[in-house]
Structures are given as structure tokens and as C-alpha cells.
N, CA, C and O of each residue as an XYZ file, in Angstrom:
252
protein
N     -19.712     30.419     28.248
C     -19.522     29.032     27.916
C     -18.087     28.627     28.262
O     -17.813     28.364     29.433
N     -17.188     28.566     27.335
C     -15.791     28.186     27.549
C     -15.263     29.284     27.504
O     -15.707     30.125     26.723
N     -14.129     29.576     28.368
C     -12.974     30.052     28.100
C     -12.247     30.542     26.711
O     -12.305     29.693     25.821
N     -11.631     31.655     26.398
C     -10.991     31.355     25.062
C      -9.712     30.300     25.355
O      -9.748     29.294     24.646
N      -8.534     30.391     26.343
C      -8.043     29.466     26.732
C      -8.452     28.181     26.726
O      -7.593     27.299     26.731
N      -9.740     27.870     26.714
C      -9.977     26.438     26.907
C     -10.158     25.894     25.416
O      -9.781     24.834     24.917
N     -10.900     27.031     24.841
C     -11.172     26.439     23.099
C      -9.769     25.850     22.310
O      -9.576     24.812     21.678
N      -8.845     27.058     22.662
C      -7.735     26.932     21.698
C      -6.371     25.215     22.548
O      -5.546     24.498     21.981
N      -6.760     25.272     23.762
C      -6.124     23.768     23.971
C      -7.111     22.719     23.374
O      -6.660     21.677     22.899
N      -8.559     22.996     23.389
C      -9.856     21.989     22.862
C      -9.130     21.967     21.368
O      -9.139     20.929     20.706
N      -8.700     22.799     21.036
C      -8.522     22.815     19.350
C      -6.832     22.235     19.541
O      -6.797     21.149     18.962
N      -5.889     22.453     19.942
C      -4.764     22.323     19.563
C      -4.982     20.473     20.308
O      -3.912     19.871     20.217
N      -5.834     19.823     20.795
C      -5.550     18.333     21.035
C      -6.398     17.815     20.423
O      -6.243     16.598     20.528
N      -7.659     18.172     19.519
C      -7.912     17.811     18.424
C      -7.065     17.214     16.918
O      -6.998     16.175     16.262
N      -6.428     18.805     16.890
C      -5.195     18.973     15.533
C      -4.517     17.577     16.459
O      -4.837     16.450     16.081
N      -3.725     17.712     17.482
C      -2.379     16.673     17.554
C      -3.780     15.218     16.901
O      -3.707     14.603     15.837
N      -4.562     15.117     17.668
C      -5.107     13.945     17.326
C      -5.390     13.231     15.982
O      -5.228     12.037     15.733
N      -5.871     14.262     15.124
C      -5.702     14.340     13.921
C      -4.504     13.826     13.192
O      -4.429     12.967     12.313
N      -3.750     14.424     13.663
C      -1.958     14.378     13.186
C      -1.482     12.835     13.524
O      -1.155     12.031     12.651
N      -1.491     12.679     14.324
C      -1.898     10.895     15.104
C      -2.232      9.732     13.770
O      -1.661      8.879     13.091
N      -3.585     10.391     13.957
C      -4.528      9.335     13.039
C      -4.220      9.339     12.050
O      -4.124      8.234     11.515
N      -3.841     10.743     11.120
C      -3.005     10.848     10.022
C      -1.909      9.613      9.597
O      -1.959      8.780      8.691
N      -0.717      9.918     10.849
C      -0.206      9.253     10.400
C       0.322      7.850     10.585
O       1.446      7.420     10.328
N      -0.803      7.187     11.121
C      -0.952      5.965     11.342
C      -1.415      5.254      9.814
O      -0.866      4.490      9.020
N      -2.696      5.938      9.884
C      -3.312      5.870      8.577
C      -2.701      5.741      7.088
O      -3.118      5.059      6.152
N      -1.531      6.645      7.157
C      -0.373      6.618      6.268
C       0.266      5.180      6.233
O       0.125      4.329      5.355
N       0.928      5.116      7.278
C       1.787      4.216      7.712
C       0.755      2.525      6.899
O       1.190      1.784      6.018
N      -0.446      2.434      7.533
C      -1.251      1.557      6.938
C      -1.621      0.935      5.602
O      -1.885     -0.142      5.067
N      -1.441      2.684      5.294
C      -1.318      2.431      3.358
C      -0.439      1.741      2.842
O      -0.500      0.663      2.251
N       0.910      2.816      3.239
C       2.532      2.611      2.423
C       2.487      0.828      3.045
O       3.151     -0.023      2.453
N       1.717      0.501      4.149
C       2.486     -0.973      4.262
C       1.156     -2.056      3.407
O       1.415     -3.256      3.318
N       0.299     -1.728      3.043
C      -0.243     -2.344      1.999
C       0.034     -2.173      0.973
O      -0.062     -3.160      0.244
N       0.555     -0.780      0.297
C       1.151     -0.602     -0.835
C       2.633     -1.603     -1.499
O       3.022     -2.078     -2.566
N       3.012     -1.513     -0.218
C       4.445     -2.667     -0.356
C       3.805     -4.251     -0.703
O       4.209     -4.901     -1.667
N       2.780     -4.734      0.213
C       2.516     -6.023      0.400
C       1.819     -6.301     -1.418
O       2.135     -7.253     -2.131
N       0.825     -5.154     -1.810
C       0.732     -4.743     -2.860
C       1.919     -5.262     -4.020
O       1.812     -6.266     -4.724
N       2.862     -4.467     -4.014
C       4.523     -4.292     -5.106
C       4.785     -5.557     -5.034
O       5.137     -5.971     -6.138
N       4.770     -6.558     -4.042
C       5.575     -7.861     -3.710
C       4.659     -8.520     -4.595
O       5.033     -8.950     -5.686
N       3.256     -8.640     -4.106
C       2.475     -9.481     -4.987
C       2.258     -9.992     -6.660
O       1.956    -11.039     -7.233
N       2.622     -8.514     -7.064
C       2.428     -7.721     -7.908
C       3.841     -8.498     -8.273
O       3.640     -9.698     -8.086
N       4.838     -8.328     -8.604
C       6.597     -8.811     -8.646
C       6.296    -10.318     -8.655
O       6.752    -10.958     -9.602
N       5.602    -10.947     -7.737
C       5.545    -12.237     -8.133
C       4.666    -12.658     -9.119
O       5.196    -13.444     -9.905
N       3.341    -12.369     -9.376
C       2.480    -12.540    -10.341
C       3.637    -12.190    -11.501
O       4.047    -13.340    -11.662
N       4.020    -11.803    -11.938
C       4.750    -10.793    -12.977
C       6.103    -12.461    -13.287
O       6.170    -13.269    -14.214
N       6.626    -12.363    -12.470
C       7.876    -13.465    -12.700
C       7.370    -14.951    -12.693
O       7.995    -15.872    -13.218
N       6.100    -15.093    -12.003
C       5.545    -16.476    -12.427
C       4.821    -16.469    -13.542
O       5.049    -17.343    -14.378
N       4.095    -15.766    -13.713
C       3.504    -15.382    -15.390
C       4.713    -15.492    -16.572
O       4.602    -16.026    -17.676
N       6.064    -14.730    -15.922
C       6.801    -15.086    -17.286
C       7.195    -16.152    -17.376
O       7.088    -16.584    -18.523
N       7.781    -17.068    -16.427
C       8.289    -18.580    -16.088
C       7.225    -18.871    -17.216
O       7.661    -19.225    -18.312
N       6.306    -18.788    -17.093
C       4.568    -19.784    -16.975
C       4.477    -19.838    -18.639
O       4.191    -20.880    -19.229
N       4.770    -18.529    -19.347
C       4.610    -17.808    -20.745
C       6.230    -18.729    -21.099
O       6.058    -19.738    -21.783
N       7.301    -18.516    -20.797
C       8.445    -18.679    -21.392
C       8.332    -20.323    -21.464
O       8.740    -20.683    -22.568
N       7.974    -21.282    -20.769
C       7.355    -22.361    -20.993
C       6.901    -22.735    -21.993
O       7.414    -23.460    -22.845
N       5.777    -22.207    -21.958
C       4.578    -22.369    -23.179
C       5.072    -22.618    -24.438
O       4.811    -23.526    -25.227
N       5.973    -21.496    -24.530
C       6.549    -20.820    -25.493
C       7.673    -21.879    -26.606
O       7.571    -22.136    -27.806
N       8.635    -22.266    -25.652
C       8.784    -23.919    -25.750
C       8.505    -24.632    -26.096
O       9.045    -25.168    -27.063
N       7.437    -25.086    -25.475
C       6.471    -25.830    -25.894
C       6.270    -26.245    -27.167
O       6.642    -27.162    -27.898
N       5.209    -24.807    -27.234
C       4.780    -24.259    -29.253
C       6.002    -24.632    -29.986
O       5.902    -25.418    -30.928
N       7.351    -24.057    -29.589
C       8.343    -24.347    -31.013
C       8.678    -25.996    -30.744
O       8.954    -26.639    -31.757
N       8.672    -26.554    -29.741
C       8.951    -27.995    -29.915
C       7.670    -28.908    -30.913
O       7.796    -29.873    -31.667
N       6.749    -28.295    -30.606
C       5.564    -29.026    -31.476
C       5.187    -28.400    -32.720
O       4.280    -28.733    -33.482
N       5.949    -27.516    -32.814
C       5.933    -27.107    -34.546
C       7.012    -27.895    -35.215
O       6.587    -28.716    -36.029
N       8.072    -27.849    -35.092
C       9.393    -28.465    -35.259
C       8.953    -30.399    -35.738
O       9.860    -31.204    -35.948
């Protein structure tokens, strides 16, 4: 059939390919993970604006 020579380059440009896709795939995450954190940071500081408001609010209309 094949060569042993031929298997082990068949196998070693597999692995690189692998390694490739790996770390693209990575790369894909960590940059949704960020877009993720940002979102996440703003929900968080407009929610408190939004709450610290409110908040206001309540003691002006108790008062």
C-alpha cells in the first residue's frame, strides 16, 4: 500500500493541520470572549446608572 515514509509525512501534515485549525479556533473564542467582557461591562454600568436613579427617585418620593 503506502510507504512507511509516506504514512508518517500523511501523519505529520495532518498534525500541522490540526495545529492550524486549533489555533484559529482559539483565536475565535478568546475574540468572542472579549466581545463577550465588553458587553457584559456595559450591561453592568448601565444597570447601575439605571438602579442608582431609581434609587433617587424612591427617597425623593418618600421625603
Amino acid at each position: 500500500m503506502f510507504s512507511l515514509r509516506k504514512k508518517i509525512t500523511t501523519l505529520f501534515w495532518i498534525a500541522v493541520g490540526g495545529l492550524v485549525l486549533t489555533t484559529i479556533y482559539t483565536a475565535v473564542l478568546a475574540q468572542q470572549g472579549v466581545e463577550t467582557k465588553k458587553m457584559i461591562t456595559y450591561n453592568y454600568k448601565t444597570n447601575k446608572h439605571k438602579n442608582k436613579s431609581e434609587d433617587e427617585q424612591d427617597e425623593d418620593a418618600s421625603v
